[in-house]
N, C-alpha and C positions, 0 to 999 in steps of 0.2 A: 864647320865645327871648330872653334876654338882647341888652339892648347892643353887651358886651366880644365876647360871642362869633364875629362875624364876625370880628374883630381877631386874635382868640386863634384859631382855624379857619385864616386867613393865615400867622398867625406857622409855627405847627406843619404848615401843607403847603409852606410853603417850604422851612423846615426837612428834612422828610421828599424833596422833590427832590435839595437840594443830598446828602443820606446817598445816595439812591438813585443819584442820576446820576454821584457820583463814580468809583465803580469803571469804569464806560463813559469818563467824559472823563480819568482819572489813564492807563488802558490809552494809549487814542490819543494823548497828550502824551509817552507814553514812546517809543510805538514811532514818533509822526512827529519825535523828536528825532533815535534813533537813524538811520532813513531820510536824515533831513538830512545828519547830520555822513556817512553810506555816500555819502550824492550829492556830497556838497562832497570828498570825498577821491577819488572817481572821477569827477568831473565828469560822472556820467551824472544830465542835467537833463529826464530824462523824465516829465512828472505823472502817470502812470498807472503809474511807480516811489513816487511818493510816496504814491498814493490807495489801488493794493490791498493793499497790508498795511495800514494805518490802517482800512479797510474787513474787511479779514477779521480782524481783532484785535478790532472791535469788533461782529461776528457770532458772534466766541469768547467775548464777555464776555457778549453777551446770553444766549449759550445757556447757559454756565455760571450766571450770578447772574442771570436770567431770574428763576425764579421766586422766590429770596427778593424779589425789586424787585416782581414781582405782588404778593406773597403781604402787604408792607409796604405799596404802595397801596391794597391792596383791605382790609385792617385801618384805614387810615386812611379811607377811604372810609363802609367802615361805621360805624368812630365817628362822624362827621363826620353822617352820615344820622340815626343815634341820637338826637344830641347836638341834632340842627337841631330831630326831632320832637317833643323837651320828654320823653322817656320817658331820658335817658341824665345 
């Protein structure tokens, strides 16, 4: 095992977070904007107005892009394993 490679292993599973986790965090920024401005126009300041859609949007995103986001970790994983045992 090289040096760089723990560095370079960091750099590339951060990386690989931030692609993965975006579609999950971009859904819920959308849908807890729109939530807001629906409560700030009806003054309905209920938090369990604000929590189940941001919670069911983001039970929609898992099941839809679910498994490309497996399918991307567990490719990263296994290089990663590869790469640690000196065969990659």
């Amino acid at each position: 095992m090289s040096p760089e490679l723990p560095s370079s292993l960091l750099r590339e599973g951060l990386g690989l977070l931030v692609t993965t986790g975006a579609p999950l965090f971009a859904a819920a920024l959308v849908v807890g904007l729109l939530v807001g401005v629906l409560q700030a126009a009806t003054q309905i300041n209920d938090p369990a107005a604000g929590f189940l859609p941001r919670a069911a949007t983001a039970v929609l995103v898992c099941w839809l892009a679910g498994p490309w986001m497996a399918d991307r970790l567990a490719g990263f994983l296994a290089s990663a394993i590869t790469r640690m045992s000196g065969h990659g």
